[in-house]
TORZABA-996211 format. One record per residue (C-alpha): z, x, y; residue in three letters; residue number from 0. Coordinates in steps of 0.02 Angstrom, whole numbers. Layout:
c3:c1:c2:aa:i
Z:X:Y:ALA:NUM .
...
***
This chain:
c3:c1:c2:aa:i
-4554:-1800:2343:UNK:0 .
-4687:-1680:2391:UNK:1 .
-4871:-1761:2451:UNK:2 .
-5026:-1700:2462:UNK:3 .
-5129:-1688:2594:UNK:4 .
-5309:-1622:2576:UNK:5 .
-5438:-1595:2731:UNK:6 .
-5632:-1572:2693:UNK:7 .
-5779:-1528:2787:UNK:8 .
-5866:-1693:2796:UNK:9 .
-5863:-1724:2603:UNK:10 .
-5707:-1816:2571:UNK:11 .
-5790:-1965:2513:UNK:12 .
-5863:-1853:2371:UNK:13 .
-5696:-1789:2346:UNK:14 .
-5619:-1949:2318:UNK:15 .
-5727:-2022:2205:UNK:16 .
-5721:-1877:2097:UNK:17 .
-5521:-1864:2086:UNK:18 .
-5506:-2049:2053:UNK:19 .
-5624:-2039:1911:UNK:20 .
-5519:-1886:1835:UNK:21 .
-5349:-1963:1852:UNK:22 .
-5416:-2132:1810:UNK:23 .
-5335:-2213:1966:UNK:24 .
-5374:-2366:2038:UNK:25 .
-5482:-2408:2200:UNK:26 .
-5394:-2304:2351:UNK:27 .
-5352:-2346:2502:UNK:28 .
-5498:-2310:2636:UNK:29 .
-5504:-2286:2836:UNK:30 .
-5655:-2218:2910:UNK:31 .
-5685:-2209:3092:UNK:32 .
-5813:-2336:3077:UNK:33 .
-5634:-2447:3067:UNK:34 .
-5581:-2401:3237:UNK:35 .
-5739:-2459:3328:UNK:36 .
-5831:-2643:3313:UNK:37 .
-5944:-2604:3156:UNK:38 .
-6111:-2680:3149:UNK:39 .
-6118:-2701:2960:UNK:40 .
-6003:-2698:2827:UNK:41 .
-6118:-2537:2750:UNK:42 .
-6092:-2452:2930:UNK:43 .
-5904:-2496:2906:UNK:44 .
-5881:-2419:2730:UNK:45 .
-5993:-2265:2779:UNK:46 .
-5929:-2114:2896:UNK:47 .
-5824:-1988:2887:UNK:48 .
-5641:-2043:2817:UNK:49 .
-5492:-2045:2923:UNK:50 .
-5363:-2059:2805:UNK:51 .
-5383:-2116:2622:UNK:52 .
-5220:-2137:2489:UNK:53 .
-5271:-2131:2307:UNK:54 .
-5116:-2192:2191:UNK:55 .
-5127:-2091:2042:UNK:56 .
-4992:-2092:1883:UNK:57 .
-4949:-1933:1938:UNK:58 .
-4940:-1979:2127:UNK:59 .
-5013:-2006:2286:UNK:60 .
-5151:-1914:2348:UNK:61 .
-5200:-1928:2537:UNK:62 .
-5363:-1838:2588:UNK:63 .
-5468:-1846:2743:UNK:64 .
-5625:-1770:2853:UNK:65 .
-5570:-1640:2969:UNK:66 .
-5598:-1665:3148:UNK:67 .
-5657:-1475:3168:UNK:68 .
-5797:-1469:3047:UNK:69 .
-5832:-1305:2984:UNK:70 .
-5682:-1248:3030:UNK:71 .
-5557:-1304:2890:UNK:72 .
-5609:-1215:2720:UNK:73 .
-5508:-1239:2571:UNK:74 .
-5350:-1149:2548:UNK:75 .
-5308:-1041:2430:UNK:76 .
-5128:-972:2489:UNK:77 .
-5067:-1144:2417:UNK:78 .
-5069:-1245:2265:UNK:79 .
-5065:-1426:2200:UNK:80 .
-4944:-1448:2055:UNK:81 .
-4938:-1587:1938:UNK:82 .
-4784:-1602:1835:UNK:83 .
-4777:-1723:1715:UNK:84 .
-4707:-1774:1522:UNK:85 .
-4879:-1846:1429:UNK:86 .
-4943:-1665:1384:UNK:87 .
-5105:-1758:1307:UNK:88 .
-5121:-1842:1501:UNK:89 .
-5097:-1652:1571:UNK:90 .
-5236:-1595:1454:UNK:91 .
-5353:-1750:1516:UNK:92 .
-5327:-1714:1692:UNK:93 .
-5322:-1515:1687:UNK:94 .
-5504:-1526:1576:UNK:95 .
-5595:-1642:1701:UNK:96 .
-5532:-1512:1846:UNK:97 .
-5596:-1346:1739:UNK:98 .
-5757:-1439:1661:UNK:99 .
-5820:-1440:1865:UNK:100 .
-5715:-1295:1931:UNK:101 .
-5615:-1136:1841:UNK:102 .
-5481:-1147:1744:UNK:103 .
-5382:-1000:1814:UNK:104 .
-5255:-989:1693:UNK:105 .
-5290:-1106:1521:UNK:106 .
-5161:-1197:1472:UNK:107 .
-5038:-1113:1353:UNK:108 .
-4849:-1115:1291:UNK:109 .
-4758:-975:1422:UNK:110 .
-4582:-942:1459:UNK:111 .
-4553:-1063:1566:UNK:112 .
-4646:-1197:1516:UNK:113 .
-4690:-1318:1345:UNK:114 .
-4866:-1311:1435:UNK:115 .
-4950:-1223:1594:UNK:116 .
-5091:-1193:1658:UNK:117 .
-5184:-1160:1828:UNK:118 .
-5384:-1235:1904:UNK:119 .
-5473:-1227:2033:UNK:120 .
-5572:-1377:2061:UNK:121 .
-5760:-1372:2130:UNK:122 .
-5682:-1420:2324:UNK:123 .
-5585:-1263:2309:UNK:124 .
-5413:-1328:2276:UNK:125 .
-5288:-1242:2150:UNK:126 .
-5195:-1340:2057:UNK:127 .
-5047:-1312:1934:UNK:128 .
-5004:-1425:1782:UNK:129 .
-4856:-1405:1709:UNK:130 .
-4746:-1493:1548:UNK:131 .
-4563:-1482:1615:UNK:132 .
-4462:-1366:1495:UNK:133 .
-4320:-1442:1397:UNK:134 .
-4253:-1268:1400:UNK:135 .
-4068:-1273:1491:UNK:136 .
-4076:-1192:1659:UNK:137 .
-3958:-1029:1676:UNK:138 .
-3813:-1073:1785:UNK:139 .
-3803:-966:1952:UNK:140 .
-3682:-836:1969:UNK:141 .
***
């Protein structure tokens, strides 16, 4: 199993909200560093940059967090987020609520290797990959 792991500048809250809502998941896991001092209120508790957060989605976990170094961790673009998975109408869902905010960088489309692929990058700056596995039988190595 591959995880990802996403760093932002101070905006992961944002970012969590706004992947939850477009892979329907449930209410994530939360740790903000208000957790690892005595808060004085709940609100001062549940507000702060986020240490860790784990968001369970049908496709897979999600972990995300504020950087330590802010300003110094931009989005990457020399890697990719891939989501595999059999429901192409779920593939569609999640790959339209990515492009209707971001780019889609590649639409998704029959190719050669694939029922269904496509490429986005979201409006964080994160690429992602979608992909219907092929039932096609994989050439045997010489």
């Amino acid at each position: 199993m591959i995880e990802a792991y996403l760093a932002f500048d101070g905006n992961a809250g944002e970012a969590l909200a706004y992947y939850q809502e477009v892979f329907g998941a449930p209410k994530p896991y939360v740790m903000r560093e208000a957790a690892t001092r005595e808060a004085g209120s709940v609100a001062e508790a549940e507000a702060g940059p986020i240490l860790y957060a784990n968001l369970k989605t049908p496709v897979g976990d999600l972990m995300l967090s504020d950087t330590q170094r802010p300003g110094r961790t931009p989005p990457g673009s020399a890697y990719w987020l891939m989501v595999t998975h059999g429901d192409e109408a779920l593939l569609r869902e999640y790959f339209d609520r990515l492009a209707r905010d971001g780019e889609a960088l590649e639409p998704l489309a029959r190719t050669f290797f694939s029922p269904l692929y496509g490429e986005v990058r979201d409006r964080f700056g994160y690429c992602w990959i979608f992909m219907l596995p092929s039932t096609l039988p994989v050439p045997e190595q010489p």
